[in-house]
N, C-alpha and C positions, 0 to 999 in steps of 0.2 A: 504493500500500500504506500503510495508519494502523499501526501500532503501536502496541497497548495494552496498559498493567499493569495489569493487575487484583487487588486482593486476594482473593487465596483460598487455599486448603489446594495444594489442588494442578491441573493440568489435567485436567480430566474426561474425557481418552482417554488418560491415563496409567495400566494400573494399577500398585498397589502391592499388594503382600499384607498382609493381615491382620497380620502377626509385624512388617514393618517400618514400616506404618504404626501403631502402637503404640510399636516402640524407638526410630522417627529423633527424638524428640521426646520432651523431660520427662512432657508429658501428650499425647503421641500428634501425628502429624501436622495433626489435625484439629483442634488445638486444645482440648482436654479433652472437646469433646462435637461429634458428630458432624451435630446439627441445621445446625450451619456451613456443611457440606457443601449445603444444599439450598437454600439462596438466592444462593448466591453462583454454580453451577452455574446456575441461573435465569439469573442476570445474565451468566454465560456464553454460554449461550445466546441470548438476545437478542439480542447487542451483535457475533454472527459475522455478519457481514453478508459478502457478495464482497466482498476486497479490505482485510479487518480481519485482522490477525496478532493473535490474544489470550494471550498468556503472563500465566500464573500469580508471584505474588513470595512465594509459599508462605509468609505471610503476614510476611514477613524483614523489612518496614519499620518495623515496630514494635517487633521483636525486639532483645534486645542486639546490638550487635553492626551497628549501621547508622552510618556516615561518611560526611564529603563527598565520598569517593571514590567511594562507592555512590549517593548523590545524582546527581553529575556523568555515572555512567553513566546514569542515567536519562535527565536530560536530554538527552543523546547519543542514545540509541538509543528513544527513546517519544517518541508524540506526545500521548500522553494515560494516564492517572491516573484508573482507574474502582474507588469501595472501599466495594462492600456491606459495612456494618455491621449488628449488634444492638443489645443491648441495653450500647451503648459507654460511657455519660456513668451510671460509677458508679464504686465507688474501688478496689474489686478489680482494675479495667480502670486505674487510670489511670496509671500506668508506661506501657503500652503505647501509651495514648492521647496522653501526652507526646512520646514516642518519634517516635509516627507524625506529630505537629505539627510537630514538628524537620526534620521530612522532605519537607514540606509546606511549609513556610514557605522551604523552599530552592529548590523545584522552579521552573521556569519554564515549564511544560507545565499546560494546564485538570487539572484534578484534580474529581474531581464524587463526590458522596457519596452512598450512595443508600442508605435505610430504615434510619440511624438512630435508636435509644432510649433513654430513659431509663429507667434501674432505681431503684424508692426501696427502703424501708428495710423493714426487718421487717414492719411491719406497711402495705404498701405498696399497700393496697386501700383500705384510708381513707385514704392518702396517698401521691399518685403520687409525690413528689419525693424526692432520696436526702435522706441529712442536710446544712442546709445550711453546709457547708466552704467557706471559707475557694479553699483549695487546689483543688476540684474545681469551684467557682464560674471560679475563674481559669484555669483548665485547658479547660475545658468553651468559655467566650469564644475564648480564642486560638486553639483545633483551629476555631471557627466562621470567625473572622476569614480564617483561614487559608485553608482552602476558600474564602471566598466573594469572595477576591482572583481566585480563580482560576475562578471558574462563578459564573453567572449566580445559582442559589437553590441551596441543602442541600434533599434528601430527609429526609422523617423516616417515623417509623411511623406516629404518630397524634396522638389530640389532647395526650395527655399528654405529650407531646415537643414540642409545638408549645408551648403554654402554659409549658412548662420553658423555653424558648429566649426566649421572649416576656418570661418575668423578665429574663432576661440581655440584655434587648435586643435581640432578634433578631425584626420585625415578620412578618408575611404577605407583604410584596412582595419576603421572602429566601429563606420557608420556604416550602418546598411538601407537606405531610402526602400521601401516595404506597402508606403500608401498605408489607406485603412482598413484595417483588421473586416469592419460587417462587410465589404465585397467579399470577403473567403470565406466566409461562414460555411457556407455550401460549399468549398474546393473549387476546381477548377473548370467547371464546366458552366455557370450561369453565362446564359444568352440575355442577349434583350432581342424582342419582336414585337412590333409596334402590331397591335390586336383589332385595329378600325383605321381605316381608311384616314379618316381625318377626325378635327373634331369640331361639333356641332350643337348646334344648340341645346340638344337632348343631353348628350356626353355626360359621367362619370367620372371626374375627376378633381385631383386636390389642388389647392393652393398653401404656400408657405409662408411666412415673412417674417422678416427681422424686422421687429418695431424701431429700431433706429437707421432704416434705409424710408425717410419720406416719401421714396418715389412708390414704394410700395401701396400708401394711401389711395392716391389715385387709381393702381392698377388695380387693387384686388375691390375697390368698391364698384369700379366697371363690370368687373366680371360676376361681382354677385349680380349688378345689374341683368347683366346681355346672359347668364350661363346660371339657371333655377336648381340645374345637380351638382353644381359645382361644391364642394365642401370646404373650408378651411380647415387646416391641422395645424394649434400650434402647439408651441417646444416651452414656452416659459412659464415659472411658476406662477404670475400675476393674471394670464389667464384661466388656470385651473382654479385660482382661489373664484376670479367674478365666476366661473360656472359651479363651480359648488355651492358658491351663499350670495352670487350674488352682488357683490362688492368688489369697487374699481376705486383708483386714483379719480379723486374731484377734477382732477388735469389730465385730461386724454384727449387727443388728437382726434375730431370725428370721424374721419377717414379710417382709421382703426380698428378694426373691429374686434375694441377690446374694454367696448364698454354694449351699457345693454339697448343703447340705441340704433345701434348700426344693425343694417339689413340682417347681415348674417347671424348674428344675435338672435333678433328679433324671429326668423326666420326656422331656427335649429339647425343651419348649417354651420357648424362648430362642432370638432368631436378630439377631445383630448385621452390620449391613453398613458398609463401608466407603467405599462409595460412594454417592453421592445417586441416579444411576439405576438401581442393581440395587434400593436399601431401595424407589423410584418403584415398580419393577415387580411387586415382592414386596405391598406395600401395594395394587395394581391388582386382586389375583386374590382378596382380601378384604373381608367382606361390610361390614366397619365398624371403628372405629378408637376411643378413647376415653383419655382419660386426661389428667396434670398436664403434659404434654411441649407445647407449642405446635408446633415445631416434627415433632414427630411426628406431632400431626395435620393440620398444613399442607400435610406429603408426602404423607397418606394423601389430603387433597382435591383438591392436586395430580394427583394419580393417579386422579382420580375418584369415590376411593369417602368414603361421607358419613363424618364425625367429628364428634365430640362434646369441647366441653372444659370441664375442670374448671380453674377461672382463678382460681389461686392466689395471685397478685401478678399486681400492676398490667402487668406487663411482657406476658405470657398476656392480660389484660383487653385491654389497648389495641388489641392485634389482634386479637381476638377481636368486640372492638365496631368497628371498620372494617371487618372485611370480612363483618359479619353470619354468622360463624360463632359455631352454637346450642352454646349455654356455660351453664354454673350458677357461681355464686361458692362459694367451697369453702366458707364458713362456713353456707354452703345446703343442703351433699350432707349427708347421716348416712351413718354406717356401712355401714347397707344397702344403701344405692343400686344398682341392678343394671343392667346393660348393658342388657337388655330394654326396661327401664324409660327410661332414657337415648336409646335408639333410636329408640323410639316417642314422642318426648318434640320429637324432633326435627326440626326446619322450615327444609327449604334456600329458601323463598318467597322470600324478602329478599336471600339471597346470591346466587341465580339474577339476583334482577331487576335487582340494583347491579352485578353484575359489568363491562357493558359500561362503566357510565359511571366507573366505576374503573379498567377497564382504559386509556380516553380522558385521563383524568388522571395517569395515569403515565405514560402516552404520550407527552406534551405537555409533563411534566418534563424525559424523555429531551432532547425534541425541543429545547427550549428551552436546553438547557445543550448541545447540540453535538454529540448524542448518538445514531448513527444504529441502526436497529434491525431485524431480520428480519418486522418487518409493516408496514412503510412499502413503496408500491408499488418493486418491480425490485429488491426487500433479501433478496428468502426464501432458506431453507435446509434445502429439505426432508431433504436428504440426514441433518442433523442425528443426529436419533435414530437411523439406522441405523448411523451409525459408532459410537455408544455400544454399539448392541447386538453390531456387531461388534470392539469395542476387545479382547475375554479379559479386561472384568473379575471379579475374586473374586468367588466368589458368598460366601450369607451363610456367618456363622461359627457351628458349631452348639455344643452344649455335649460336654463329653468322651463323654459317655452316649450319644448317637446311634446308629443303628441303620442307617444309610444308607449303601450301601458306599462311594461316593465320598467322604463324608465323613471315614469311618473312613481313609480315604487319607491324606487330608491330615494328619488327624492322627501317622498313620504317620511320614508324611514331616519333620512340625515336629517328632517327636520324635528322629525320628534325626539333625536338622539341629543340635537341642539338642546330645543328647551328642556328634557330631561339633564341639561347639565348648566342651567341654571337661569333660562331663558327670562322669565319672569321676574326673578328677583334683579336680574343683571337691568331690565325695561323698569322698574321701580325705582333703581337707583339711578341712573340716566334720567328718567323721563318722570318729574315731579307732578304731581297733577295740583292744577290752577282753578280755582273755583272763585266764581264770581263774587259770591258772598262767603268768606269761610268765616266758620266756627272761630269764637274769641282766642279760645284753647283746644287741642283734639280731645275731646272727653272717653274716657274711658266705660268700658261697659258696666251700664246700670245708673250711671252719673250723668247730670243734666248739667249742660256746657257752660263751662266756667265754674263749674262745681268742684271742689277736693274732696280728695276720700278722706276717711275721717283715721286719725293715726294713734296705733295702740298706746292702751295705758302703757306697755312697760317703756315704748318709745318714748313716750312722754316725759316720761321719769331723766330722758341720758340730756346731755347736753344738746342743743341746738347743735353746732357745726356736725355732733357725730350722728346725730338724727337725720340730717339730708345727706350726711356720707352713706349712709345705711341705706337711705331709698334709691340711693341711684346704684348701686349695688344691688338690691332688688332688681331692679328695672332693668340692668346688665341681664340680669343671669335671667329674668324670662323670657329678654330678647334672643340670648343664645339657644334656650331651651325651644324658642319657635324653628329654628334653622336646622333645615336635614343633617 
C-alpha cells in the first residue's frame, strides 16, 4: 500500500452540499473558485492505481494554521506529496505559497508538482511575467529549490512558466512544461467532434466569465438575449452564495449576471456545481462551451464537447497555446462577437493530432518522478467513474426562481435549515418593530402598562442598590432560560 497527499479541495467521493461547501471556508471549500476542482480531481484520478491510498489535505498545507506537528504526521503516515497547482507564482498567492514551502522544505517524502503557473500583471498579454519583486523573485526560487530536493523535475503549464523559471535559474533538465493535468484525465485518446452543424437559436450550450473582463457584460447579456438554452456556469464563490440565499454585493455591475436582476437570474439559466464530475457530466450533454473561464472550458473539453476561448491574460493564453485549444485574444473579440460565429470559427485539427504526443509527455513526467498511473500496463481503474456516478453527489445548484420540483426541494429544505439555526431570533434583533403609539413601559404579563410588580418582603428587607442588583439578575437568567 503507497500513501499519498495530495493537494486538493476535497476527495472526489466525498460529497458535500452546496450550503457547506460555501460556509467550511472564508471563500468556500474550493478555494474561491471552483475550476480547482477539475485538475486536481484529474490528478486524482490518474494516480488511483491498485494498491494507492489517495487522501485529500483539503488544501491545509498552505493554510494558517500548519506546524511541525502537522509536518511530522506527514512524514509518519505518507509516502509521497502529489500538488497540482495553477496559476501559483503571483502575489495574491504568495502567503500560501510561503506556507506550502515551509512544509516542503520539512518533509522527507518525494513531493512532485504538477502544472504549475505563472500569472503577470494587468496587462499580462504583452507580458507574461508578474511585476518583478523582490519578494516573489525569492519566494518563487525557494518553493522551486524545495520540490526539486525532492523529485526529479517540477511540472509547469507552458512556455510562459518555463521561461519564468529559466530567469530564476531553473534550466530544461529540471522543468518539464506538461500543460494541465484535466486534459489527461482520460489518457491519450480524447477527440473533440463538433456534434451540430452550427449553432442556432434553439442550441444547448454554456457560457463562462470572468467578472473582471467588462467586455464580458455586454457579450453574455446579448446572448441571454438572442440564445433562451443558453446557460451560464460560473466558477466563483460570490455567485454560489446569491444562488443559495440569495445575497449579492449592493455594487454589481448590471450587465453581470451576478445579481438577481439580470435575465439569466431571473430566468434559471444559472447552474453552479460543486463538484468537478457532476459540472464533467452536465458540460457532456452540451453542444459547446465559450467564454473568459479557462478552466471552464477545459471541463467542457474534458467532457468532450468543443470550446472556445476568449484569453484574456497570459495565464488562459499559455494553455490555451499548448494544448491547441481554438482561442481569440480578447483585444481581438468586439462587442458582437457571437457564439455562432465562435463555433464555426472553430478547428479541433491540431488539438486532435497533438493530443497523443502530449499525453506521452506527461506520461513520462509522471513516470520519471516516481509517479505510477492508471494507463501504464496492470494500473487501470475502470471501476473509477462509476463510483463517482454512484458517490450521491449534489447535483447543480439552481437559482431561487427555478421551476423544477426537486429543486424547489432543496431549496425548501436550506431554508428551513436556515431558520432552524436561528432565523427568527437573528430578524428580532436586526429588525426592531416601530409602533405608532407604544406602550409607556413593555409590561409584563398580568400587569397593566406602567404598572411594577410588586417586590418581596424578604427583598425588601436588603439594601436598595443590592435589590435592583438582584432583579436584573432575575431578569438575566429568565432571558437565558427562554433561548434554545
Amino acid at each position: 500500500m503507497t500513501r499519498v497527499l495530495l493537494r486538493s479541495a476535497k476527495d472526489p467521493f466525498t460529497p458535500v452540499s452546496p450550503e457547506l461547501s460555501l460556509a467550511l471556508y472564508k471563500h468556500g471549500i474550493f478555494g474561491r473558485n471552483v475550476g480547482n476542482l477539475v485538475f486536481t480531481e484529474a490528478v486524482h484520478k490518474l494516480i488511483s492505481v491498485p494498491g494507492n491510498e489517495i487522501v485529500s489535505n483539503s488544501f491545509l498545507s498552505e493554510r494558517p494554521g500548519v506546524d511541525q506537528a502537522y509536518v511530522d504526521r506527514i512524514n509518519e503516515q505518507f509516502d509521497l506529496f502529489v500538488v497540482p497547482l495553477a496559476n501559483a507564482f503571483r502575489m495574491s498567492f504568495l502567503e500560501n505559497l510561503k506556507r506550502l514551502t515551509w512544509v516542503i522544505e520539512r518533509l522527507r517524502i518525494p513531493v512532485v508538482v504538477v502544472g504549475v503557473g505563472v500569472a503577470g500583471g494587468p496587462r499580462s498579454l504583452a507580458d507574461p511575467f508578474p511585476p518583478p519583486t523582490d519578494e516573489l523573485r525569492v519566494a518563487v526560487r525557494r518553493f522551486v529549490r524545495a520540490v526539486l530536493e525532492r523529485s526529479a523535475t517540477i511540472g509547469v503549464r507552458g512556455e510562459f512558466t518555463r521561461n519564468y523559471l529559466a530567469e530564476l535559474g531553473f534550466g530544461d533538465d529540471v522543468v518539464d512544461v506538461v500543460g494541465c493535468p484535466s486534459l489527461f484525465r482520460d489518457g491519450p485518446d480524447l477527440q473533440i467532434t463538433k456534434r451540430v452543424a452550427g449553432i442556432t437559436r434553439e442550441s444547448r450550450f454554456t457560457i463562462n466569465i470572468s467578472p473582471y473582463v467588462y467586455l464580458m457584460d455586454k457579450i453574455g447579456t446579448r446572448h441571454a438575449e438572442r440564445y433562451p438554452n443558453m446557460v451560464y456556469v460560473p466558477q466563483g464563490d460570490e455567485v454560489l452564495e446569491l444562488l443559495l440565499w440569495g445575497s449579492h454585493p449592493e455594487k454589481v455591475r448590471a450587465g453581470l449576471p451576478h445579481h438577481r436582476g439580470h435575465q439569466l437570474y431571473r430566468e434559471d439559466r444559472i447552474r453552479f456545481f460543486v463538484d468537478g464530475w457532476t459540472w464533467m457530466r452536465y458540460l457532456a450533454e452540451q453542444e459547446f462551451s465559450f467564454g473568459t473561464r479557462i478552466h471552464g472550458n477545459i471541463a467542457a473539453l474534458a467532457a468532450g464537447t468543443p470550446a472556445f476561448v476568449l484569453a484574456h491574460d497570459s495565464r488562459t493564453l499559455e494553455l490555451a497555446r499548448y494544448h491547441d485549444i481554438p482561442h481569440r485574444l480578447l483585444p481581438d473579440v468586439s462587442p458582437d462577437v457571437d457564439a455562432a460565429e465562435l463555433y464555426a470559427e472553430a478547428d479541433y485539427t491540431a488539438f486532435n493530432a497533438g493530443q497523443a504526443e502530449r499525453w506521452d509527455r506527461f506520461a513520462s513526467f509522471l513516470e520519471r518522478n516516481g509517479i505510477e498511473h492508471i494507463f501504464q500496463p496492470g494500473k487501470a481503474n475502470p471501476g473509477y467513474d462509476a463510483r463517482l456516478d454512484a458517490a450521491g453527489l449534489p447535483p447543480a445548484v439552481t437559482t431561487l426562481m427555478t421551476s423544477d420540483p426537486e429543486a424547489r426541494e432543496r431549496i425548501s429544505a436550506r431554508m428551513a435549515e436556515l431558520y432552524s439555526l436561528g432565523g427568527v431570533r437573528a430578524l428580532r434583533k436586526k429588525h426592531k418593530p416601530e409602533f405608532p403609539f407604544p406602550h409607556t413601559t413593555a409590561p409584563r404579563e398580568g400587569l397593566a402598562a406602567g404598572e411594577r410588580p410588586p417586590v418581596p418582603s424578604a427583598v425588601r428587607r436588603l439594601p436598595v442598590p443590592v435589590q435592583s442588583a438582584l432583579r436584573r439578575s432575575r431578569a438575566l437568567a429568565r432571558r437565558l432560560s427562554r433561548q434554545p
